[in-house]
C-alpha positions as CSV (number, residue, x, y, z in Angstrom):
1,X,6.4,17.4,-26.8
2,X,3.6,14.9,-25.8
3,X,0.8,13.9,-28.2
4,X,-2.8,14.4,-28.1
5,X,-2.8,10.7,-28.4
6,X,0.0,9.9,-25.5
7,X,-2.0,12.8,-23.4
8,X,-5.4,10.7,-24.1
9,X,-2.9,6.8,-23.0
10,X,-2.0,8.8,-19.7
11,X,-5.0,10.1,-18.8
12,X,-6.2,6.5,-19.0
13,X,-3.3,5.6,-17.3
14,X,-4.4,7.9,-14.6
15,X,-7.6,7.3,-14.0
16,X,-6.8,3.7,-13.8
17,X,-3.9,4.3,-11.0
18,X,-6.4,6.1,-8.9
19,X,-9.7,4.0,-9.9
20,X,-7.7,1.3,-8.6
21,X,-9.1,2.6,-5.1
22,X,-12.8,2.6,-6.5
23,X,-15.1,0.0,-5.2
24,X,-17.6,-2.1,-6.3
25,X,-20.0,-1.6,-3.9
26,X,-23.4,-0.1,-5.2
27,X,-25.3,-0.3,-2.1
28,X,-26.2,3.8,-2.7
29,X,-27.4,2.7,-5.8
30,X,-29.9,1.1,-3.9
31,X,-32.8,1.7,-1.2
32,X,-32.8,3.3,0.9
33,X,-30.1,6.0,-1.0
34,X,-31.2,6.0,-4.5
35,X,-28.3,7.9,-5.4
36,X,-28.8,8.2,-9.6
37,X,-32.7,8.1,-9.3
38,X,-33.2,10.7,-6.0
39,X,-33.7,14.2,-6.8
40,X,-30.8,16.4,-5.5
41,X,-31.7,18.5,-3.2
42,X,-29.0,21.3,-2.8
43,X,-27.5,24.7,-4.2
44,X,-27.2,23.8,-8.0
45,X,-30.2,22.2,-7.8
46,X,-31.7,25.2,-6.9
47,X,-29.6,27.8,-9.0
48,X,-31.1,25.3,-11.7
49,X,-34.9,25.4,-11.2
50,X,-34.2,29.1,-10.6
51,X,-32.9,29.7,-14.0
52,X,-35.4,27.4,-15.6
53,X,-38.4,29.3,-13.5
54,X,-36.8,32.9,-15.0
55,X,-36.0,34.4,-11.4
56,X,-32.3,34.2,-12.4
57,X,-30.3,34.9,-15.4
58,X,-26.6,34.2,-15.6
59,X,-24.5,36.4,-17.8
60,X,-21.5,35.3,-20.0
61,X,-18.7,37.0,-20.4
62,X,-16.6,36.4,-23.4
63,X,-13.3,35.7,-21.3
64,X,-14.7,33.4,-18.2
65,X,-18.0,32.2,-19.3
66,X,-20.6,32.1,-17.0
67,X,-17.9,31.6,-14.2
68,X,-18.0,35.1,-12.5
69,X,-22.1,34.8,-13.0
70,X,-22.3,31.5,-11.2
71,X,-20.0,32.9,-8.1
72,X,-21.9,35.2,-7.8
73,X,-25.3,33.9,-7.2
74,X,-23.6,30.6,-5.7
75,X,-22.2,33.1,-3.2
76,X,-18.8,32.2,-3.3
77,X,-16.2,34.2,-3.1
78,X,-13.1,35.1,-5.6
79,X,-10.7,35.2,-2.6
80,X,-11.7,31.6,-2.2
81,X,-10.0,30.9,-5.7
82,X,-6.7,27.7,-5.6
83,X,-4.9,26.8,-8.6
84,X,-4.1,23.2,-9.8
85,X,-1.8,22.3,-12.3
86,X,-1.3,18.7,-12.7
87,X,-3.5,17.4,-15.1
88,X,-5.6,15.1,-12.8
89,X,-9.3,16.3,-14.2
90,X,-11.2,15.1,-17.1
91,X,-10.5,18.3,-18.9
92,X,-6.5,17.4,-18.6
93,X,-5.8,17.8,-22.2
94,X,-6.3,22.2,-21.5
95,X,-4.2,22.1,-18.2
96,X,-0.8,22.5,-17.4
97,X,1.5,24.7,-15.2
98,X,0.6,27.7,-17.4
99,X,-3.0,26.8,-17.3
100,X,-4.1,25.5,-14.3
101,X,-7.5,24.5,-13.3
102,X,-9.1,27.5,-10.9
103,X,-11.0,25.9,-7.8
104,X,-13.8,28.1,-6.1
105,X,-15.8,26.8,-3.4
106,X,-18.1,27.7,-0.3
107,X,-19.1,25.2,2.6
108,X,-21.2,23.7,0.1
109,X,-20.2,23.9,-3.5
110,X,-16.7,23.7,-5.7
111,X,-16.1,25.0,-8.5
112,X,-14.1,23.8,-11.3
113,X,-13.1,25.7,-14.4
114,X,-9.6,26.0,-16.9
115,X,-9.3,28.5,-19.3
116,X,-10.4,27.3,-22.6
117,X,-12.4,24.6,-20.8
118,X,-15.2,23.0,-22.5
119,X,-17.7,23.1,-18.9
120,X,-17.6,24.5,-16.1
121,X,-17.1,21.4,-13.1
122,X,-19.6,21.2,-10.0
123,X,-19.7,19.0,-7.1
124,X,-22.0,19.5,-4.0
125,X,-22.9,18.9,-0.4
126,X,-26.0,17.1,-0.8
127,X,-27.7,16.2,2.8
128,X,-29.7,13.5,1.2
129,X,-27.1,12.1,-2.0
130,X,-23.6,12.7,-0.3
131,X,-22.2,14.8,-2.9
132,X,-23.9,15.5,-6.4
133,X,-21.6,16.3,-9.5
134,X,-22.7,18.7,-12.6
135,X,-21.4,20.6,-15.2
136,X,-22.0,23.7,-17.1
137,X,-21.3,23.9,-21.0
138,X,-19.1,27.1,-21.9
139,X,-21.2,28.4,-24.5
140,X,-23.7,31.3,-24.5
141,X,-27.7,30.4,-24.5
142,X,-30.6,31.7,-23.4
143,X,-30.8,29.3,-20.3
144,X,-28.0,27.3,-19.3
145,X,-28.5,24.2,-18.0
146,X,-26.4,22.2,-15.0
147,X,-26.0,18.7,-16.3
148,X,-26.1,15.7,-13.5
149,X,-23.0,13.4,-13.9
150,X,-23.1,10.2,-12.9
151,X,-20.6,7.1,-13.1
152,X,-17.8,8.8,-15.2
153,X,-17.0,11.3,-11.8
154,X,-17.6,8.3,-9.4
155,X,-15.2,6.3,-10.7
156,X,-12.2,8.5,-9.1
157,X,-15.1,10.0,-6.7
158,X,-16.8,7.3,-5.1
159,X,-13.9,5.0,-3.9
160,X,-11.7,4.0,-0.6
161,X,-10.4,7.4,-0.9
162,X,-13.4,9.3,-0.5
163,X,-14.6,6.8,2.4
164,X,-16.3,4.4,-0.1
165,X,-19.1,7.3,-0.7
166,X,-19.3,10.0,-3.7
167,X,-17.3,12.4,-2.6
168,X,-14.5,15.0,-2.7
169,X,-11.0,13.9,-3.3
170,X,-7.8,16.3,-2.7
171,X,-4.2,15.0,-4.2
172,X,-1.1,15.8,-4.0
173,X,1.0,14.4,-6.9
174,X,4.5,14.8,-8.6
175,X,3.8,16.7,-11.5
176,X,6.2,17.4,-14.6
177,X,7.0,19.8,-17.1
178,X,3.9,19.9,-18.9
179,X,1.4,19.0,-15.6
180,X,1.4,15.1,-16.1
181,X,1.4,13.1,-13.0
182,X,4.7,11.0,-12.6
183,X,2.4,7.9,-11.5
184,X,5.3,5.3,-10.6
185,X,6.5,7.0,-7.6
186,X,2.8,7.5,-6.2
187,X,0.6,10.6,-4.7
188,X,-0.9,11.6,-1.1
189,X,-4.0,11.9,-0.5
190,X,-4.7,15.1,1.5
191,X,-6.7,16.3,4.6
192,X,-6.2,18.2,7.6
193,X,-3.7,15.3,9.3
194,X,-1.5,15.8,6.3
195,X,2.2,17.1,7.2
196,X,2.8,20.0,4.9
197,X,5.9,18.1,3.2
198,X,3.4,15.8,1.5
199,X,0.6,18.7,0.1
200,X,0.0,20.7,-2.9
201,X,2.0,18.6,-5.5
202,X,0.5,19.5,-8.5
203,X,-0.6,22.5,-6.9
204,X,0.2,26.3,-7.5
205,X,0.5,28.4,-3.3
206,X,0.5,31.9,-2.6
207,X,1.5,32.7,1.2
208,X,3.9,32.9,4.0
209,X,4.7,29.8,5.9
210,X,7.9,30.0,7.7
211,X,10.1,26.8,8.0
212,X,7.6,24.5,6.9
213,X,8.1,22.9,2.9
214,X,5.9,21.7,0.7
215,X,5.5,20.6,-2.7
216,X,3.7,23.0,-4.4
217,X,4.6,25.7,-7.0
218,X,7.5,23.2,-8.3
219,X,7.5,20.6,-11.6
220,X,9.6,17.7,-10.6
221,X,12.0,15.6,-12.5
222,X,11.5,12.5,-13.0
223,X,14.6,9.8,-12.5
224,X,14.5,6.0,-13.2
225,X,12.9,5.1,-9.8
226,X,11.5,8.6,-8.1
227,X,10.9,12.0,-8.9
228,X,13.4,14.7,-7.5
229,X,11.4,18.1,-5.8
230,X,13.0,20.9,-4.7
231,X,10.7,22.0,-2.1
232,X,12.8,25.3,-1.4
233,X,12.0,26.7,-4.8
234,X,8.5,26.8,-3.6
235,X,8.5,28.2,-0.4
236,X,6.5,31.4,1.0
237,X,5.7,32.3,-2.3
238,X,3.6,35.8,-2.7
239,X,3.0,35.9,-6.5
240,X,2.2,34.0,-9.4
241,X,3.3,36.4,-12.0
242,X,6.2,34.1,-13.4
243,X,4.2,31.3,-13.4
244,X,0.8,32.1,-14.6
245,X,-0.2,34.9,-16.7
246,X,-2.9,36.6,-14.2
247,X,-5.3,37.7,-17.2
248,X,-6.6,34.3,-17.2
249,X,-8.0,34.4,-14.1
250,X,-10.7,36.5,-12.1
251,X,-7.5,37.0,-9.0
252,X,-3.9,36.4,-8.7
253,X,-3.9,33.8,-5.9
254,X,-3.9,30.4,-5.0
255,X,-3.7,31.1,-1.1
256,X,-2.2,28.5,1.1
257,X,-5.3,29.5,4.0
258,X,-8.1,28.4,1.2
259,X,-6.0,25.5,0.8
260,X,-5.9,24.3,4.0
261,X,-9.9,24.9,4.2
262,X,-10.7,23.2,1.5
263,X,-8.8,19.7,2.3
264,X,-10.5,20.1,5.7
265,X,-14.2,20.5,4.4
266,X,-13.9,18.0,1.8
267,X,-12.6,15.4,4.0
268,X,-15.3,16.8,6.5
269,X,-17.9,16.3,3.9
270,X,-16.9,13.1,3.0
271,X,-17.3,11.8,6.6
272,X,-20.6,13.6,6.9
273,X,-21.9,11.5,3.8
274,X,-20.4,8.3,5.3
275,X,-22.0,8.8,8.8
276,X,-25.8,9.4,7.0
277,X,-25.3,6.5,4.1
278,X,-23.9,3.9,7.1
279,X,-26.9,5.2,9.7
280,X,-29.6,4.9,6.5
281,X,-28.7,1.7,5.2
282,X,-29.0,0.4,8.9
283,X,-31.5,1.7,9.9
284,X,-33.4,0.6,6.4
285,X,-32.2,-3.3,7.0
286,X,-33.3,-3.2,10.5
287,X,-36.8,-2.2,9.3
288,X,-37.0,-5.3,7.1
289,X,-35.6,-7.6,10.0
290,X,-38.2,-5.7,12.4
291,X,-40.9,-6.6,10.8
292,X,-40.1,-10.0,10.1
293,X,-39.5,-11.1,13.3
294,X,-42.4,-8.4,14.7
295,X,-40.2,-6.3,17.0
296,X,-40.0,-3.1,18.6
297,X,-39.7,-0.6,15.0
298,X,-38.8,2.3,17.8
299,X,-35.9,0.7,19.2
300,X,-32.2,0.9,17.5
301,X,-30.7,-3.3,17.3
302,X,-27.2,-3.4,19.0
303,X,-25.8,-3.8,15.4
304,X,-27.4,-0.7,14.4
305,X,-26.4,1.2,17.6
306,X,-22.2,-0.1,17.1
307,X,-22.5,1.2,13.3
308,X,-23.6,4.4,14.4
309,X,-20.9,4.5,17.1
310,X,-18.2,3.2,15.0
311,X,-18.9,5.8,12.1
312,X,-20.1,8.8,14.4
313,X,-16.3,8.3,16.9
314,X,-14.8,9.2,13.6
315,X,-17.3,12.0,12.2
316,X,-16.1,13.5,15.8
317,X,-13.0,12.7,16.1
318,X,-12.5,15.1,13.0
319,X,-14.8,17.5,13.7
320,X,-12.6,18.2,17.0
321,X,-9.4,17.8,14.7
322,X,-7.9,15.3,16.5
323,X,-5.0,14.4,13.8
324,X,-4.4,17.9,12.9
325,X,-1.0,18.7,12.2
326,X,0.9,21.0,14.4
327,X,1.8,24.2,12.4
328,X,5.6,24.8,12.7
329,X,5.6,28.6,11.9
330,X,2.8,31.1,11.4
331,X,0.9,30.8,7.9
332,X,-0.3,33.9,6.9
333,X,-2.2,34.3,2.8
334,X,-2.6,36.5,-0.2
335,X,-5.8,37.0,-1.1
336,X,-8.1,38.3,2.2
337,X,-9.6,34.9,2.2
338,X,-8.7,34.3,5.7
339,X,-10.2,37.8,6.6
340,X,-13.3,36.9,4.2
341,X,-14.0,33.7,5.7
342,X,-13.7,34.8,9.5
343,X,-15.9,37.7,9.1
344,X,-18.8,35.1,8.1
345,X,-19.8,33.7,11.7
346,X,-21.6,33.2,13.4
347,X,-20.8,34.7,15.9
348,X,-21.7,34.7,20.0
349,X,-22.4,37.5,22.4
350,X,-18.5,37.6,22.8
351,X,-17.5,38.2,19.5
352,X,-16.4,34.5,18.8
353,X,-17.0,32.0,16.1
354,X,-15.6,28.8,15.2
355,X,-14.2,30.3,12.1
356,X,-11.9,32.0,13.9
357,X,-8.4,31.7,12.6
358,X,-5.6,30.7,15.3
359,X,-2.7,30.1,12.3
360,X,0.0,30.3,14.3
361,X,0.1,26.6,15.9
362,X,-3.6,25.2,14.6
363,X,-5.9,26.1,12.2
364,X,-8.9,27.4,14.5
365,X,-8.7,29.5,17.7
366,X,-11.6,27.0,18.9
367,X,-11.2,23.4,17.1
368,X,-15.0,22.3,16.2
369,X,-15.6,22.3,12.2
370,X,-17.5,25.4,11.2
371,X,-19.4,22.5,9.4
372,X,-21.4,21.5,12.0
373,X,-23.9,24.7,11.1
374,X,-23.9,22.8,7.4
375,X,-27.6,21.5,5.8
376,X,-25.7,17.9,5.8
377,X,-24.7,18.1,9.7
378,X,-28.4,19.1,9.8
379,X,-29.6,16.5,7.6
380,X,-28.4,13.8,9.5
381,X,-30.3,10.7,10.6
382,X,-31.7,11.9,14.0
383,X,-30.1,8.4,15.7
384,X,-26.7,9.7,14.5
385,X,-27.4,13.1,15.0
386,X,-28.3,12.8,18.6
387,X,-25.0,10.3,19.1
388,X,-23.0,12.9,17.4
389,X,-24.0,15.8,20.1
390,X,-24.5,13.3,23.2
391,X,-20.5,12.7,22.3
392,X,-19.5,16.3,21.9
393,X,-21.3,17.4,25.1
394,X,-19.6,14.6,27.0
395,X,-15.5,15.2,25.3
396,X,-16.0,18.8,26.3
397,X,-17.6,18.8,29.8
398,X,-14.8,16.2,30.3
399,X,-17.0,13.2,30.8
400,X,-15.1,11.3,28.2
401,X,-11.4,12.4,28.8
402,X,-8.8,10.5,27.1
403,X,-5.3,11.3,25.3
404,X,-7.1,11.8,22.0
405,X,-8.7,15.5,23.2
406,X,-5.4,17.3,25.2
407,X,-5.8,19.9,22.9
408,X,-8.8,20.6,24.4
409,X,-8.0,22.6,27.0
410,X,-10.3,23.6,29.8
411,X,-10.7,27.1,28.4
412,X,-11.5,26.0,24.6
413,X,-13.6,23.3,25.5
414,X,-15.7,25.9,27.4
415,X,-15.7,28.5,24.6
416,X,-16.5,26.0,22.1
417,X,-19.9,24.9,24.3
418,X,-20.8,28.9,25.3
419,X,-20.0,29.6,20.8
420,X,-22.3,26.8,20.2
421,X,-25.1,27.0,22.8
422,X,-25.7,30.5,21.2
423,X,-25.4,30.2,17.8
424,X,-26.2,26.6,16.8
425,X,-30.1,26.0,16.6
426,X,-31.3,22.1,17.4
427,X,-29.0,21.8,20.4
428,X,-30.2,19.1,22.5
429,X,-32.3,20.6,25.6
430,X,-29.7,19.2,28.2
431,X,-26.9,21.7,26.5
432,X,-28.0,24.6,27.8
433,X,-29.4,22.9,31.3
434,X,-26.0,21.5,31.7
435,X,-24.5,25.2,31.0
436,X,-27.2,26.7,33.8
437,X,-29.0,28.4,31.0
């Protein structure tokens, strides 16, 4: 058995493997982000000054804490619910493949909490500050109060991994026996490009997926140079009951759909900060050159206009989910979250919606993230913003055609302008004149 005080060395050891990646860049620290000093402006926030204002109440329960309370008025669903094993969170020293950490999260908010757990863990989609941290002591009192984290999250949360912003961070890492990371043969950082034989190590997957391996729901074993997996032992798993004893937990699940949607929101999310941080800071320094030199304060510098290009190709490129892996088989979950999430809209005249599931080659029937209807897609600098659509409009009328967008079809490139053009407010006017509307 390991020690408190060798679980206390290689949590260090951990944190300083992956805050190897952070940077040193504190330009958000600065104007014209003012990311410590800026009031947040998002849904903890505003769960927060509701509680403190008396309008909302959470209730504790003696089992989960204010967990189920906080879901509920967060509006985020239990079907939503992914387990993690390896111990890669602050709160290591309670996690392990019997306990995992439970992960809840909306388009906006996750959700951290392990049984036993000290806090509750927050992080969330800020349109002004990128993505805010808090947590939420475990103990019963009369208002409970979110608490604003700073510099201990962004040192794993604000590095090369996360696109040199604060923000979300997915891994996939060889675990062992008792949920410690096996750092000398590495981890994968994961998104919606990742091939399934490099996700969910560390990771706990309830689901049907065919042919396809991965490395979840396994401990590995640790040689003198690697880390042997046998990805078969975890394959198109259905239940957790040998695993994890269910009592624990408000469900039973960790499904491999809510997986997959939450490595493509948080990378999503991630680029969203990147795109408003890169457009804010150039925009700001252009201001100062502007009025230096007396110039035109309407009209964007070339160097402002190729950062906004540069940053906005990629915002779109994986908004269209260029990269995406190619499903081998069908994936199919446990818990109804696939059924919960596509019921949510919205929806056109037709019946469609860009959360509808395809699952059976792709994620989405019509590839555009769902995240574009987001406050921080809405809250983006208006130059960005209007390069963002001008781009969009122009991939899927065809005006920009090019190797990247095959899997835009004629057909889904259509749908995806008729979903939008009814259901997304703020279009540009020449959307719907270009669609004869």
């Amino acid at each position: 058995m390991k020690t408190e005080h060798s679980q206390v060395v290689i949590g260090l050891l951990f944190a300083l493997t992956f805050g190897s990646y952070a940077i040193a860049d504190d330009r958000f620290e600065e104007e014209p982000i003012n990311y410590h000093d800026a009031p947040a402006d998002n849904p903890i926030a505003d769960l927060q000054q509701r509680i403190k204002e008396g309008a909302v109440k959470l209730d504790f329960d003696e089992t989960f804490g204010y967990l189920a309370s906080v879901l509920e008025h967060l509006n985020i669903s239990l079907e939503s619910q992914v387990l993690v094993f390896s111990k890669t969170s602050f709160q290591h020293r309670y996690i392990s493949p019997e306990t995992p950490r439970a992960v809840y999260f909306n388009d906006d908010v996750y959700i951290g909490s392990v049984p036993s757990g000290d806090v509750i863990e927050f992080s969330a989609a800020d349109p002004n500050l990128g993505t805010v941290f808090y947590t939420l002591p475990q103990y019963k009192v009369d208002r409970p109060e979110f608490v604003r984290q700073g510099h201990n999250c962004l040192q794993c949360h604000a590095s090369t991994l996360t696109r040199g912003v604060p923000g979300h961070l997915v891994r996939s890492v060889y675990t062992d026996e008792e949920g410690f990371p096996i750092l000398k043969v590495g981890s994968h950082l994961t998104t919606q490009d990742s091939p399934f034989k490099e996700r969910w190590g560390g990771w706990y997957v309830t689901g049907m997926h065919g042919a396809a391996r991965h490395l979840g729901n396994v401990i590995a074993t640790e040689t003198q140079r690697a880390a042997n997996i046998d990805m078969e032992a975890g394959a198109n798993q259905t239940t957790l009951d040998a695993r994890v004893d269910p009592d624990q937990y408000l469900t039973a699940h960790s499904d491999i759909v809510a997986l997959m949607i939450l490595e493509h929101q948080t990378g999503m999310h991630n680029l969203l900060t990147r795109a408003d941080f890169e457009t804010r800071m150039a925009m700001h320094r252009q201001a100062v050159t502007d009025k230096i030199f007396e110039r035109d304060p309407d009209k964007l510098s070339e160097s402002t206009e190729r950062i906004i290009a540069n940053i906005g190709d990629k915002l779109i490129a994986y908004m269209l989910y260029v990269n995406e892996i190619e499903l081998e088989d069908p994936v199919k979950g446990t818990s109804g979250f696939a059924e919960m999430f596509s019921k949510r809209g919205p929806t056109d005249n037709q019946g469609r919606s860009l959360r509808e599931f395809d699952l059976d080659s792709r994620m989405f029937k019509y590839p555009l993230s769902f995240l574009i209807y987001s406050p921080q897609f809405d809250g983006l600098p208006d130059p960005m913003k209007e390069y963002v659509y001008k781009r969009l409009w122009d991939i899927l009328t065809a005006v920009i055609d090019t190797d990247e967008y095959l899997h835009l079809t004629n057909a889904k490139s259509r749908a995806i302008r008729e979903i939008l053009i009814e259901t997304k407010p703020g279009l540009p006017a020449y959307w719907k004149m270009g669609a004869g509307i």
